[in-house]
C-alpha positions in Angstrom: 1.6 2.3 -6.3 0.9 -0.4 -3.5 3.6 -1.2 -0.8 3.8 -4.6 1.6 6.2 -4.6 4.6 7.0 -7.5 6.1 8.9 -7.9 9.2 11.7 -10.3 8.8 14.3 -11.5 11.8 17.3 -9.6 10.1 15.4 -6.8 8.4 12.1 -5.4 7.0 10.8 -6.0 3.3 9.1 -3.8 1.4 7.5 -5.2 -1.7 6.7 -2.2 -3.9 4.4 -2.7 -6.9 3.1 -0.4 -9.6 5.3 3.2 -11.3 7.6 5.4 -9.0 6.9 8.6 -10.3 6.4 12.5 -9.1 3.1 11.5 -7.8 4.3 8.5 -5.8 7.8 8.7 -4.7 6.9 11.0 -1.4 4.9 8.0 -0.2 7.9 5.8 -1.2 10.7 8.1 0.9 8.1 7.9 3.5 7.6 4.6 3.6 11.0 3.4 3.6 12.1 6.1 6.3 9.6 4.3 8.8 11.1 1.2 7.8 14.6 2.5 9.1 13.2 3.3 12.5 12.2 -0.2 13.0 15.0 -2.1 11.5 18.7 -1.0 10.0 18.6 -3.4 7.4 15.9 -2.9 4.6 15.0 -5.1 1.4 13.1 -3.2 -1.7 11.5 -5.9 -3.4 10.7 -3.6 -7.0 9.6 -7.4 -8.4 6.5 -5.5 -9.6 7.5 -2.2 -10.7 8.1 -0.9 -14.4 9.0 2.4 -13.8 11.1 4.9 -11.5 11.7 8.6 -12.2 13.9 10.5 -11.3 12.0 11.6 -7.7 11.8 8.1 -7.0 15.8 7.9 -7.4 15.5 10.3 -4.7 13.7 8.4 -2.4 15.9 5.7 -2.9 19.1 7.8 -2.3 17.7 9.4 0.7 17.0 5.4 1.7 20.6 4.6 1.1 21.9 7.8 3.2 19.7 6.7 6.1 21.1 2.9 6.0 24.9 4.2 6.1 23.8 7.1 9.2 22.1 3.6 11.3 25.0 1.2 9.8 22.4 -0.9 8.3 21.9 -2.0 4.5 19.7 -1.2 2.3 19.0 -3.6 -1.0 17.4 -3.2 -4.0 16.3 -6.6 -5.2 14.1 -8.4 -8.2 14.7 -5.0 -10.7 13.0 -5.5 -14.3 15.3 -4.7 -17.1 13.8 -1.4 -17.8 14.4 0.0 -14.3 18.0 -1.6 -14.5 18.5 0.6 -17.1 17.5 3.9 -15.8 19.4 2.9 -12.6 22.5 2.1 -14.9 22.5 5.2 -16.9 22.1 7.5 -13.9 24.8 5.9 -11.9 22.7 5.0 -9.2 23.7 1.4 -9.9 27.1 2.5 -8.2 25.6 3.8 -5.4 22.9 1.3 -4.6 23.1 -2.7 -3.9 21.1 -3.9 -6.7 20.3 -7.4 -6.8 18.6 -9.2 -9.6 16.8 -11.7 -7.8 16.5 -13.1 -4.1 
């Protein structure tokens, strides 16, 4: 798994690329909690990734806890079909912003 950030005016982006899995998702958590301490408003770019498990849904849901302790956001955009599933049928499409495309 590869990960970008970008600093933007409004918030950071992190473009994510490759499977989220038991093997990556501690570099994931990590990476998005250092994103939080420069900026209360994150963008996961998952345009690239095929896959998430379910410790990666744990890294994002420790992502979306920090965003609502700062007051920021924290978006999920550019999610394949496959990942919108697994998202859908653990419910985390409820809990998460999930955009399609930005």
């Amino acid at each position: 798994m590869n990960m970008v950030v970008t600093d933007c005016v409004d918030n950071i982006r992190l473009l994510v690329e490759g499977r989220i899995d038991v093997n990556t998702s501690p570099a994931l958590q990590t990476k998005i909690l250092e994103c939080f301490q420069r900026n209360a408003n994150l963008i996961v770019d998952f345009l690239n990734v095929d896959y998430i498990s379910s410790a990666g849904l744990r890294a994002l849901l420790i992502g979306q806890k920090t965003a609502l302790s700062k007051r920021g956001s924290m978006r999920i955009v550019n999610v394949s079909d496959s990942v919108l599933q697994i998202l859908s049928v653990t419910g985390f499409n409820k809990i998460l912003t999930i955009e399609q495309a930005i």
